[in-house]
Backbone as a printed PyTorch tensor [residue, N CA C, xyz], in Angstrom:
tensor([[[ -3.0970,  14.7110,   9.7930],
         [ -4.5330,  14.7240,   9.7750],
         [ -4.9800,  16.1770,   9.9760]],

        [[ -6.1710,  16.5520,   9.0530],
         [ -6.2840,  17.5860,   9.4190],
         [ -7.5500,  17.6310,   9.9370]],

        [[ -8.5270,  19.1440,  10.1300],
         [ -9.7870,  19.0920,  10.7400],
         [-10.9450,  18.2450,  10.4320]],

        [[-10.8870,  18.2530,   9.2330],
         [-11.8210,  17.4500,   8.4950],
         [-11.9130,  15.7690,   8.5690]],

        [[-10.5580,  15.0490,   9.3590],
         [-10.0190,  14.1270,   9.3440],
         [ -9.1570,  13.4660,   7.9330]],

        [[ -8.8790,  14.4390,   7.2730],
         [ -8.1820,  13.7610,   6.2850],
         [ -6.9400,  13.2050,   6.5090]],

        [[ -6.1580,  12.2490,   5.7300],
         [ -4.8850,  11.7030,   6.5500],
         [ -4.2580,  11.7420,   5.0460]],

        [[ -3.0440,  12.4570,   4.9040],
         [ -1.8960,  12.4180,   4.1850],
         [ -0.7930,  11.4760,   4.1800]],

        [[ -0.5000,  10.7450,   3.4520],
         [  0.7240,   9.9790,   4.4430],
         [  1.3730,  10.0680,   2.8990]],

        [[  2.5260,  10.1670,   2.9070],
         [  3.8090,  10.1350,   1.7470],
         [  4.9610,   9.2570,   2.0240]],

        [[  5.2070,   8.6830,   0.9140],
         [  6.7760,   7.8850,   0.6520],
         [  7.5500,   8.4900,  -0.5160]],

        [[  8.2530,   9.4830,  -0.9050],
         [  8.4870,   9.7860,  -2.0150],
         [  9.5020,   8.9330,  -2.7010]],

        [[ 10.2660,   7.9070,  -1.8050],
         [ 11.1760,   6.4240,  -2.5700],
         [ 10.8040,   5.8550,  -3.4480]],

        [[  9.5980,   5.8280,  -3.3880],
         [  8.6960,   5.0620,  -4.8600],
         [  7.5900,   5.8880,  -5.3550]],

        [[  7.8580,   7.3180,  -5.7030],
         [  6.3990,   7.6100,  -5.8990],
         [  7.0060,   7.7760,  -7.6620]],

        [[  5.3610,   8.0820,  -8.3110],
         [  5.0000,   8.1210,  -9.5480],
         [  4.5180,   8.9760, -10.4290]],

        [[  4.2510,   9.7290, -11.1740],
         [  3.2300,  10.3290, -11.5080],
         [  2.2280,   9.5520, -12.1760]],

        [[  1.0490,   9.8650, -12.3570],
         [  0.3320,   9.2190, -13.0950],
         [ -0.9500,  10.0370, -13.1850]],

        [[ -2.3310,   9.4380, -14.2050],
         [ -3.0500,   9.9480, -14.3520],
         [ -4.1820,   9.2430, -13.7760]],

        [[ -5.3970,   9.7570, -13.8610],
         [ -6.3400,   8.8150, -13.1590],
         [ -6.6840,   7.6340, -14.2630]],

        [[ -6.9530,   7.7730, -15.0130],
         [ -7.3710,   6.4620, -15.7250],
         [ -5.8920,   5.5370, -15.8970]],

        [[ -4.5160,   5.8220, -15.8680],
         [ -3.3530,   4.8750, -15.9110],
         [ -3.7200,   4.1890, -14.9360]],

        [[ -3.1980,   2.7550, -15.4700],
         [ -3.0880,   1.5070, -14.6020],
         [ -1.1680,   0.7610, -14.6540]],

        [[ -0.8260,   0.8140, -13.5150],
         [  0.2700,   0.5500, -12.9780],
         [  0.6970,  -1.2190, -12.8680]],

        [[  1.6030,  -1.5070, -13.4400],
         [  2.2160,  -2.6760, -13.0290],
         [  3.5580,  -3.2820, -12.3390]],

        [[  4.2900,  -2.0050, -12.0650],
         [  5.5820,  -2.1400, -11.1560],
         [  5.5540,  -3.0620,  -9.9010]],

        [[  6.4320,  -3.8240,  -9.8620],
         [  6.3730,  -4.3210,  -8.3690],
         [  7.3140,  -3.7480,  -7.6230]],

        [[  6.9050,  -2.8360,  -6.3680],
         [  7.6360,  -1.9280,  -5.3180],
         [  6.5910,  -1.9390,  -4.7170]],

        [[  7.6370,  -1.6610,  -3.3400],
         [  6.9750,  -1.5190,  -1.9650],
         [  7.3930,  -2.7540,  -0.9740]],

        [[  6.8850,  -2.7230,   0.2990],
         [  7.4860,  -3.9290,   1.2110],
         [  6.3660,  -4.8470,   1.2710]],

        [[  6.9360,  -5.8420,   0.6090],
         [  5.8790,  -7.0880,   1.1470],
         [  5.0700,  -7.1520,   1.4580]],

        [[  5.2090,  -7.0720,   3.1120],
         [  4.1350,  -7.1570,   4.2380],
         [  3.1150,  -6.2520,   4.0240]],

        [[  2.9240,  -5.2070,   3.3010],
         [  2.2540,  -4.2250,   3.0700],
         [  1.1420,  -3.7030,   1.5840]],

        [[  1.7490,  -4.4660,   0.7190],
         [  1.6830,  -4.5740,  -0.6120],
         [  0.3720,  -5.2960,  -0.7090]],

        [[ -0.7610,  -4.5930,  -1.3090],
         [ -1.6560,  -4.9850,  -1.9160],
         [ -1.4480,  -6.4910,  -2.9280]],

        [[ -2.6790,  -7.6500,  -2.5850],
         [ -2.5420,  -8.7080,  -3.8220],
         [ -2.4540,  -8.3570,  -4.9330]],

        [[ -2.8690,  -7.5860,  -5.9230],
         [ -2.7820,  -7.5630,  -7.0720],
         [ -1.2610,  -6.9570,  -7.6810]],

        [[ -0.2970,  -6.3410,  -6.7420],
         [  0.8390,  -6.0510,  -6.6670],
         [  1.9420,  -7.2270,  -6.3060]],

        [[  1.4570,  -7.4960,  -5.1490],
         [  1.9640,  -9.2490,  -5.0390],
         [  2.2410, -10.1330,  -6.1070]],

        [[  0.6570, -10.2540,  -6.8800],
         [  0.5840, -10.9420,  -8.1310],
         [  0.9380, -10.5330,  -9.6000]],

        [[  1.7930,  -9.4140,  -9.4170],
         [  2.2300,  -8.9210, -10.6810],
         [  1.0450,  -8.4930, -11.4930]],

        [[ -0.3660,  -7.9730, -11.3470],
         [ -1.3570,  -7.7950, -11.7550],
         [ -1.3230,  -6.5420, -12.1220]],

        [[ -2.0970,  -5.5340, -12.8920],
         [ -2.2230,  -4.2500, -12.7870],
         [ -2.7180,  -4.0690, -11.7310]],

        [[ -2.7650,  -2.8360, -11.6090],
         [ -3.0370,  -2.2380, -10.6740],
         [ -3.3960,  -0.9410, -10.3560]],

        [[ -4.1550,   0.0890,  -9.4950],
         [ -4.6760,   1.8970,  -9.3810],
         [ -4.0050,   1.8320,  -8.4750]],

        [[ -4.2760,   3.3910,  -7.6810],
         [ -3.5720,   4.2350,  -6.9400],
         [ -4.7780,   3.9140,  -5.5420]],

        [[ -5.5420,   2.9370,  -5.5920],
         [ -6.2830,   2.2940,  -4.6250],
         [ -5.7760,   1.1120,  -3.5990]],

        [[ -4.6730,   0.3450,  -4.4360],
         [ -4.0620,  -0.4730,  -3.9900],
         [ -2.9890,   0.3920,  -2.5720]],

        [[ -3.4170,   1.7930,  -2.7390],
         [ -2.4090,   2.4470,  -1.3070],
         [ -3.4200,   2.6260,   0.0480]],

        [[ -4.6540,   2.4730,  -0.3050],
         [ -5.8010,   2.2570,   0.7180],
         [ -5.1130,   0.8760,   1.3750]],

        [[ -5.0790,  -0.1580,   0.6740],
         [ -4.4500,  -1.2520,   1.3200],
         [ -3.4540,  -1.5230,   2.1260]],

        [[ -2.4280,  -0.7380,   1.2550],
         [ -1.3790,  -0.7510,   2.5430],
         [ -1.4020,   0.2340,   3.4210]],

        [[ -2.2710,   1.0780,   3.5270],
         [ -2.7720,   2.0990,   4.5890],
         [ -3.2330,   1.4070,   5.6700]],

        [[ -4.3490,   0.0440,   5.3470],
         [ -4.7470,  -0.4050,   6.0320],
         [ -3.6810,  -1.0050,   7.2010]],

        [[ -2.8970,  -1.8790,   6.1450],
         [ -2.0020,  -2.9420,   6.6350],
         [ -2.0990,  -2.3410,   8.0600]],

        [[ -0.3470,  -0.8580,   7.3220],
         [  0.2580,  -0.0090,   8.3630],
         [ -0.7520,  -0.2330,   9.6660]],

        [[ -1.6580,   0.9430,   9.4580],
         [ -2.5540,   1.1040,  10.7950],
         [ -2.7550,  -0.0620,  11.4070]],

        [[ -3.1140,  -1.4590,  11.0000],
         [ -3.1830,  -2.0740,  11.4980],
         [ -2.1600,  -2.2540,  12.6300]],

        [[ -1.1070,  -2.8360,  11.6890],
         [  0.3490,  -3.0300,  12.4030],
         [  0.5550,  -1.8300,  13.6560]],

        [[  0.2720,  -0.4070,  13.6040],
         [  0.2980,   0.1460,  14.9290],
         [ -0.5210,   0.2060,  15.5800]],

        [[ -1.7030,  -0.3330,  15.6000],
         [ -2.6940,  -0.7300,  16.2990],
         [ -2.5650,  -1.8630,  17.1460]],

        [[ -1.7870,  -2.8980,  16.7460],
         [ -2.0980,  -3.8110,  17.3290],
         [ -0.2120,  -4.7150,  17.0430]],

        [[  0.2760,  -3.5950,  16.5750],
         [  1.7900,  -4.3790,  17.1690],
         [  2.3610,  -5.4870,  16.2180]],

        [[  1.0920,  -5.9740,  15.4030],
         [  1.6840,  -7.3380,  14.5100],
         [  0.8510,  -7.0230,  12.9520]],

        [[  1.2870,  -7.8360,  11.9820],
         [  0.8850,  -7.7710,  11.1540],
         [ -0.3860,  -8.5450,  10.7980]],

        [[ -1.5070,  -8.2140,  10.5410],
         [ -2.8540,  -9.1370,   9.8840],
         [ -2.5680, -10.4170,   9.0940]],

        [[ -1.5670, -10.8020,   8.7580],
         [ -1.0970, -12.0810,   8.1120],
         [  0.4640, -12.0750,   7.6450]],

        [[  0.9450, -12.9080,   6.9210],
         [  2.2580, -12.9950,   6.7990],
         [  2.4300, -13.1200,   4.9400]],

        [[  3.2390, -12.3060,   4.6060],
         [  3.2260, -12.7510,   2.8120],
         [  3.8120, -13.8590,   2.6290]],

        [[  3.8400, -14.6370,   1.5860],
         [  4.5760, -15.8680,   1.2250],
         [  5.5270, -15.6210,   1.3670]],

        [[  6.6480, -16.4680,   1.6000],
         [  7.9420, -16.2920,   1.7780],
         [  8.8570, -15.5530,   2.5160]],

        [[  8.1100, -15.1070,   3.7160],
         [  8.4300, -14.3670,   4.6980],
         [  8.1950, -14.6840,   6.1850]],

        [[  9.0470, -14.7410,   7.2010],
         [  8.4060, -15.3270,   8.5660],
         [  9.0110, -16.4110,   8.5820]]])
């Protein structure tokens, strides 16, 4: 984080290049973390990482996960 509060966070195991208007349909990433429309084999932007941003923080906030994905638990 820097002054401004911006927050960087990187995985380079799955990263991509892409452009702004490409829309993505790979399924990667962990489960528990993974945006629905990734879940659902849907397309998908580079917005769907707000989501699992969320998840994360959540999860160290509060120790557990906000719900459970299918087939897991």
């Amino acid at each position: 984080m820097n002054d401004q509060f911006e927050i960087k966070l990187a995985d380079f195991g799955l990263s991509k290049s892409y452009e702004e208007e490409d829309v993505m349909a790979t399924l990667c990433g962990t489960p528990l973390t993974m945006a629905p429309e990734v879940m659902n084999r849907e397309p998908y932007s580079e917005k769907c990482d707000t989501w699992s941003f969320g998840i994360i923080s959540y999860y160290l906030l509060c120790l557990e996960y906000p719900y459970f994905a299918k087939g897991l638990g």
